[in-house]
N, C-alpha and C positions, 0 to 999 in steps of 0.2 A: 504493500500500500504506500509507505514512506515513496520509493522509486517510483513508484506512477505518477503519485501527485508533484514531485519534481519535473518529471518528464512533464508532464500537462502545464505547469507552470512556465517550463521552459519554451515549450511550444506555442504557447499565446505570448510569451514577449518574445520570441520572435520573429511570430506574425506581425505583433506590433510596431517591433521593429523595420519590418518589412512594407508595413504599410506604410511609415512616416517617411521610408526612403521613395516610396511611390509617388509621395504629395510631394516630397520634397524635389524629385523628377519633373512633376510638372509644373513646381512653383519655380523650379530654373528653367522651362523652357520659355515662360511666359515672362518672367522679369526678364530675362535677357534677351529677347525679341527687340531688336533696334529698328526708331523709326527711322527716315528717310531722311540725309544732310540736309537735301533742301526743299522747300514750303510747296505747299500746294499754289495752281494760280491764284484763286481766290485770295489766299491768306497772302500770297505776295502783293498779289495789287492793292489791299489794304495796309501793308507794310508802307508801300511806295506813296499812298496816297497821306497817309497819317504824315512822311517827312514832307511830303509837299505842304501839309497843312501848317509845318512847324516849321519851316525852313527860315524864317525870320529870328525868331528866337535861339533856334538851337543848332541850326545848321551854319550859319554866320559866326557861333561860338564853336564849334566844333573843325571848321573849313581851314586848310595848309595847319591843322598844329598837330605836334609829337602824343601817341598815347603809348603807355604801357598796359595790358591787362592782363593780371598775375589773376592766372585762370581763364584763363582764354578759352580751352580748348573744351571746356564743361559746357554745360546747358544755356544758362543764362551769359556766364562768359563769351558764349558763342552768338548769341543776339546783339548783345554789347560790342563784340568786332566789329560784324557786318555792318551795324549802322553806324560807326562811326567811319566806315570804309567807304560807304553809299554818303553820306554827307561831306565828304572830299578831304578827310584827314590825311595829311601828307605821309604819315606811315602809325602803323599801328608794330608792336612788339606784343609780342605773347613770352610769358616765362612759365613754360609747362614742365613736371619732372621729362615728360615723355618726347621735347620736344615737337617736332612735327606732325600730325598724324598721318597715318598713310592713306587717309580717304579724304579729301575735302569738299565742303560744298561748293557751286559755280563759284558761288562772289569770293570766298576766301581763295580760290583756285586762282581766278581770275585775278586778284590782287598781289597774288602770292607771286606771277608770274613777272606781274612789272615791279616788281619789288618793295611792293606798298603794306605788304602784312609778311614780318619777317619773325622766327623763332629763336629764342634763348632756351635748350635745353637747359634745365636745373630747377631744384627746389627753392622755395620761401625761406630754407632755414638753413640753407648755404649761405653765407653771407658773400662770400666772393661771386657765385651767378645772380646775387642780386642786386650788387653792384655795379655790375657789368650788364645786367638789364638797364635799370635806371637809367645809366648813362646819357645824356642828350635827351631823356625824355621829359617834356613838359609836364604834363597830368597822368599818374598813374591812378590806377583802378585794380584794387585788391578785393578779388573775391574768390580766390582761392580758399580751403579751409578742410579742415579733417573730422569727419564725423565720429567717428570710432567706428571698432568693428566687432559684435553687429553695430550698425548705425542706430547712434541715440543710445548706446547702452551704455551703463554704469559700472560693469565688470571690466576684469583682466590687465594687469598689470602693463601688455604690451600697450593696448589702446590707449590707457591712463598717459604713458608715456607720449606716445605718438600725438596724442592731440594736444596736449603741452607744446612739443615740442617746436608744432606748425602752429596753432594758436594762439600761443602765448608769444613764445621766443620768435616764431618766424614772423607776427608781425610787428614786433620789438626792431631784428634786423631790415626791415622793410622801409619800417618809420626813419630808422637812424642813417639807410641809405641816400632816403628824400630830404634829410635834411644838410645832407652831408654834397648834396647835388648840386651844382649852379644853374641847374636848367631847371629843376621840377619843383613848382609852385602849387601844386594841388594836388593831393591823395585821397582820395574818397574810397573808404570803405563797405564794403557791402558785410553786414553786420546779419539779425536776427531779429525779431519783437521775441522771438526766448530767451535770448539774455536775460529779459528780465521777466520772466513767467514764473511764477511763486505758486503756482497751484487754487488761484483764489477768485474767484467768480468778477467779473467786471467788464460793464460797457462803456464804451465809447472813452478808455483809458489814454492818459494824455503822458507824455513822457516827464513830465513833471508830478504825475504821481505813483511812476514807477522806481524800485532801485532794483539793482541785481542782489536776489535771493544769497542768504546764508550757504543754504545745505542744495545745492542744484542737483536735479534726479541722475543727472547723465556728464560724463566726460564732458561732450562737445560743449553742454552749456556752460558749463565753470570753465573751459578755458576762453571760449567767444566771448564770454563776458569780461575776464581780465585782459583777452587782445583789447578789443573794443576800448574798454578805458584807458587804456597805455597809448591808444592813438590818438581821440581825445584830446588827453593831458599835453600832447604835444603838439598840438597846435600854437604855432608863434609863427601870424605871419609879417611880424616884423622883425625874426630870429636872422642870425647870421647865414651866407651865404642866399638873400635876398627873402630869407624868411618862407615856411610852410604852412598851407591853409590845410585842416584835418576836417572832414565830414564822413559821417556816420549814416548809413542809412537801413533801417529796420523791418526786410519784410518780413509779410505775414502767408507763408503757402504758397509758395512762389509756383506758380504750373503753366501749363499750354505746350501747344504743340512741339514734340520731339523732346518731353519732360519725360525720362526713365527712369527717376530715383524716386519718386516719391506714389505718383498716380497709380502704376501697375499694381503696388501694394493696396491700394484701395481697391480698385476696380477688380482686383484676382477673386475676390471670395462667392462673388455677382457671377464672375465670369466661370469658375469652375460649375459653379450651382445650377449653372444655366441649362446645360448641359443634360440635366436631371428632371428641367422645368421648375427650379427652384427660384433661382435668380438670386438677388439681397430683398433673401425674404426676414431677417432680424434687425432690428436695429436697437441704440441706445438712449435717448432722450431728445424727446420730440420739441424740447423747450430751449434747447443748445440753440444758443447764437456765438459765431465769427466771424470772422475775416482773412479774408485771401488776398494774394494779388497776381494778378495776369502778369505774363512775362515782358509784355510789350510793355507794360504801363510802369513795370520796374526800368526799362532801360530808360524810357521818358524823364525820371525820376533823375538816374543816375548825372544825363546828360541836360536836366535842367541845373540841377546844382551848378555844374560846369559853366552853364550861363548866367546864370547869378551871381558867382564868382567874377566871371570875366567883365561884368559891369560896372560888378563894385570896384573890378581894378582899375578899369577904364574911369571911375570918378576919384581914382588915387586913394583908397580907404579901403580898411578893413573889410573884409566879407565878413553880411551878417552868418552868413551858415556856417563860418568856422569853429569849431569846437563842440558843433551840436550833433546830437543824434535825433534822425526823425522814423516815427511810423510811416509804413508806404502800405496803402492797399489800395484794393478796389471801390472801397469806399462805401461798400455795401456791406447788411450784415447778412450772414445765412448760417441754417442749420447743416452742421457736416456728421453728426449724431445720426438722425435720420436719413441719411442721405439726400435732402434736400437742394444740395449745390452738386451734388452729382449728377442731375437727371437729366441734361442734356448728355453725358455720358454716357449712360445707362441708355439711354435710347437710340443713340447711335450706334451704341455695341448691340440691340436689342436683349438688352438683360432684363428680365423682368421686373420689379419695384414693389417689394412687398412691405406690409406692415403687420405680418402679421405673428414673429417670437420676439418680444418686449426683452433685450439682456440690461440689467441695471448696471447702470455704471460703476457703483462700484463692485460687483462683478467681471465684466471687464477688467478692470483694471488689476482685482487681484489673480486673474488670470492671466494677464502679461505678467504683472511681478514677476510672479511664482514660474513660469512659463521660461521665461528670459535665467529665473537664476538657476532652475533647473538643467537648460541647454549650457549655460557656461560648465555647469559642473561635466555634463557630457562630454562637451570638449577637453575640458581642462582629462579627464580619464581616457580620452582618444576612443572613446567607442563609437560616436556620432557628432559630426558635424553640422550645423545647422543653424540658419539666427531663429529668431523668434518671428512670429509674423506679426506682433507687436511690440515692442516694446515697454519696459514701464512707465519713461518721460512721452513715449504717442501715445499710449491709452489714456492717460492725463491731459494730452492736452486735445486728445479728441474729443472728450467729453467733457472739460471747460467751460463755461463761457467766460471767452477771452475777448473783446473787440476793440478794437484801437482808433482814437480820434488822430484824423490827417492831417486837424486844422492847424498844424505848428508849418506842415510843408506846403498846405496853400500859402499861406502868410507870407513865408519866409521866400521860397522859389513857383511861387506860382504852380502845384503842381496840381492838374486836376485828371485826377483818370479817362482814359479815351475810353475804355473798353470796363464793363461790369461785368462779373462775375456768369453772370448767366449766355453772358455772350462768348465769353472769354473760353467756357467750359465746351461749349459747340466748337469752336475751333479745336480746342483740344479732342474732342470726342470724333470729328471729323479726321485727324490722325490716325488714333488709335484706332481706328476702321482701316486704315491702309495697313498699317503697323500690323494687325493679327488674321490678317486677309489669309494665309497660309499655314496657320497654328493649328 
């Protein structure tokens, strides 16, 4: 009896096992599904049409000058070249570990060949290739940054280290490069609204009544949050060698089209269930409100600072946006609990949209805890590899409400979103149609 119930024991974990490697098979076929370098027409003629719209403000401030963009080669990095490429920047520098990639889209192609978008292989936290980035560049744009691994998670000793190391230290060496530059006047960071996410229910939050949290759930945020104010504090741009201006900018869910880090985790659980006629038939709290922000409307952001800068230089004074950090969304709030900001997505992919297993939130969340610390230990013993498909700091902040007032970056730079949330999501969902066209 003792041997059988062994054997029987043994047997169901490791069916268990077996099945988690099955899910885990198709949860890698689907996160790794790459979408397309370059935009559909529609979304390109909107692209084109939005710089025509702006080309007095932004495009005049962008036209013959030097950028750097540490993280180029990423998602939003990659929105951020091309229009500052398509707005006639006399050359753009990318500081990727990976250098160059070997696939490019048209316009990066296209620019790369008259010599208008050129690469710096090497890390943030080299200080000699980021030196030798900087060099000659006017405006750098840091949004490089290290998640941990799994992303968002608060284990393991390596990750601990690693996002320190880019975090913290690499934008320490970044800051000290640009000030150490005779050529680059302006460093704008692309920062987080989790920096300073304390777990605590709140609308329309303004950055004057945020701080960054004691005890942060996860690596990335405790170290984003001390890069973040180490860039800040150095703002002087009346400092030696012509003085540096530092801005901070905060989004909130950055997505849209050709977005692979964040969206497929959502949209995967919809999309497996689908399959069965289930769809995202569960959801968490129908009373969650947030905020997002579309990808375009972040670059908007990025390169309006850039113009408000070069105004105030142009009236000989201080930039008001030096030393500040601001919220950037869409401006709209939505429930992401329910899946309510997804259903432009959900209907493109035709995933069906139920309401009909209530999981409470904090269920949820003590399901990723536990989930997340469970898998580390796995790891850490080498018998199973695998992140969590939540994490403990995303369950948290899925089920938040969390929503940020923008009114500091109208004020400050003018910045008003082109595109809402609901819009923004069709675009994206409109990808992701092409993207699993063959899955």
């Amino acid at each position: 009896m003792k041997y059988l119930t062994i054997t029987i024991i043994v047997v169901i974990a490791g069916f268990f096992i077996y099945l988690l490697q099955l899910l885990q098979l198709k949860h890698t076929s689907f996160i790794s599904a790459r979408p397309s370098l370059d935009h559909g027409v529609k979304f390109a003629e909107f692209l084109e049409t939005s710089r025509q719209n702006t080309k007095d403000t932004i495009t005049t401030a962008v036209n013959a000058r030097t950028f750097l963009v540490i993280g180029g080669n990423g998602f939003t990095g990659g929105y951020l070249v091309e229009d500052l490429l398509q707005r006639g920047a006399s050359r753009v520098r990318i500081l990727s570990r990976k250098g160059r990639p070997s696939k490019l889209s048209s316009v990066a192609a296209h620019a790369a060949e008259k010599g208008q978008l050129v690469w710096e292989k090497g890390s943030m936290s080299d200080s000699a290739a980021v030196i030798k980035a900087v060099n000659g560049m006017e405006v750098v744009y840091l949004l490089a940054a290290h998640y941990g691994s799994p992303t968002f998670s608060r284990y393991g000793e390596w990750s601990d280290r690693k996002t320190k190391e880019v975090n913290i230290d690499g934008t320490k060496i970044v800051v000290e490069a640009c000030q150490n530059s005779p050529t680059t006047k302006l460093l704008v960071y692309t920062s987080s609204s989790d920096v300073v996410f304390d777990r605590q229910d709140s609308v329309n939050r303004t950055e004057a009544e945020t701080n960054y949290p004691k005890d942060p759930a996860c690596h990335y945020l405790r170290t984003k949050g001390k890069g973040e104010k180490a860039l800040l504090l150095a703002n002087d741009p009346k400092g030696s060698n012509g003085g540096l201006t530092t801005v901070a900018l905060r989004p909130s869910g950055i997505y849209g089209p050709g977005e692979d880090f964040f969206m497929p985790k959502v949209v995967e659980p919809g999309w497996m269930m689908k399959k069965i006629g289930l769809g995202a038939f569960f959801y968490f709290d129908k009373s969650h409100v947030s905020d997002m922000i579309f990808v375009y409307n972040l670059i908007l952001a990025e390169e309006l600072v850039l113009a408000k800068w070069v105004q105030d230089q142009n009236k000989n004074q201080p930039s008001i946006v030096g030393g500040n950090a601001y919220f950037i969304t869409d401006g709209q709030a939505v429930n992401l609990a329910a899946w309510e900001a997804w259903q432009p997505v959900f209907s493109r992919l035709e995933i069906p949209l139920h309401h009909w297993l209530w999981i409470p939130s904090p269920i949820l969340r003590f399901i990723a805890t536990w989930s997340e610390w469970l898998l580390h230990k796995f790891r850490e013993a080498g018998l199973f590899d695998a992140a969590p498909m939540l994490t403990e700091h995303e369950a948290w902040r899925a089920t938040t409400t969390v929503h940020h007032s923008i009114d500091k970056a109208k004020e400050h730079f003018n910045y008003v979103p082109i595109v809402n949330t609901t819009v923004g999501m069709d675009w994206l969902g409109e990808e992701m149609v092409r993207r699993y066209e063959n899955l």
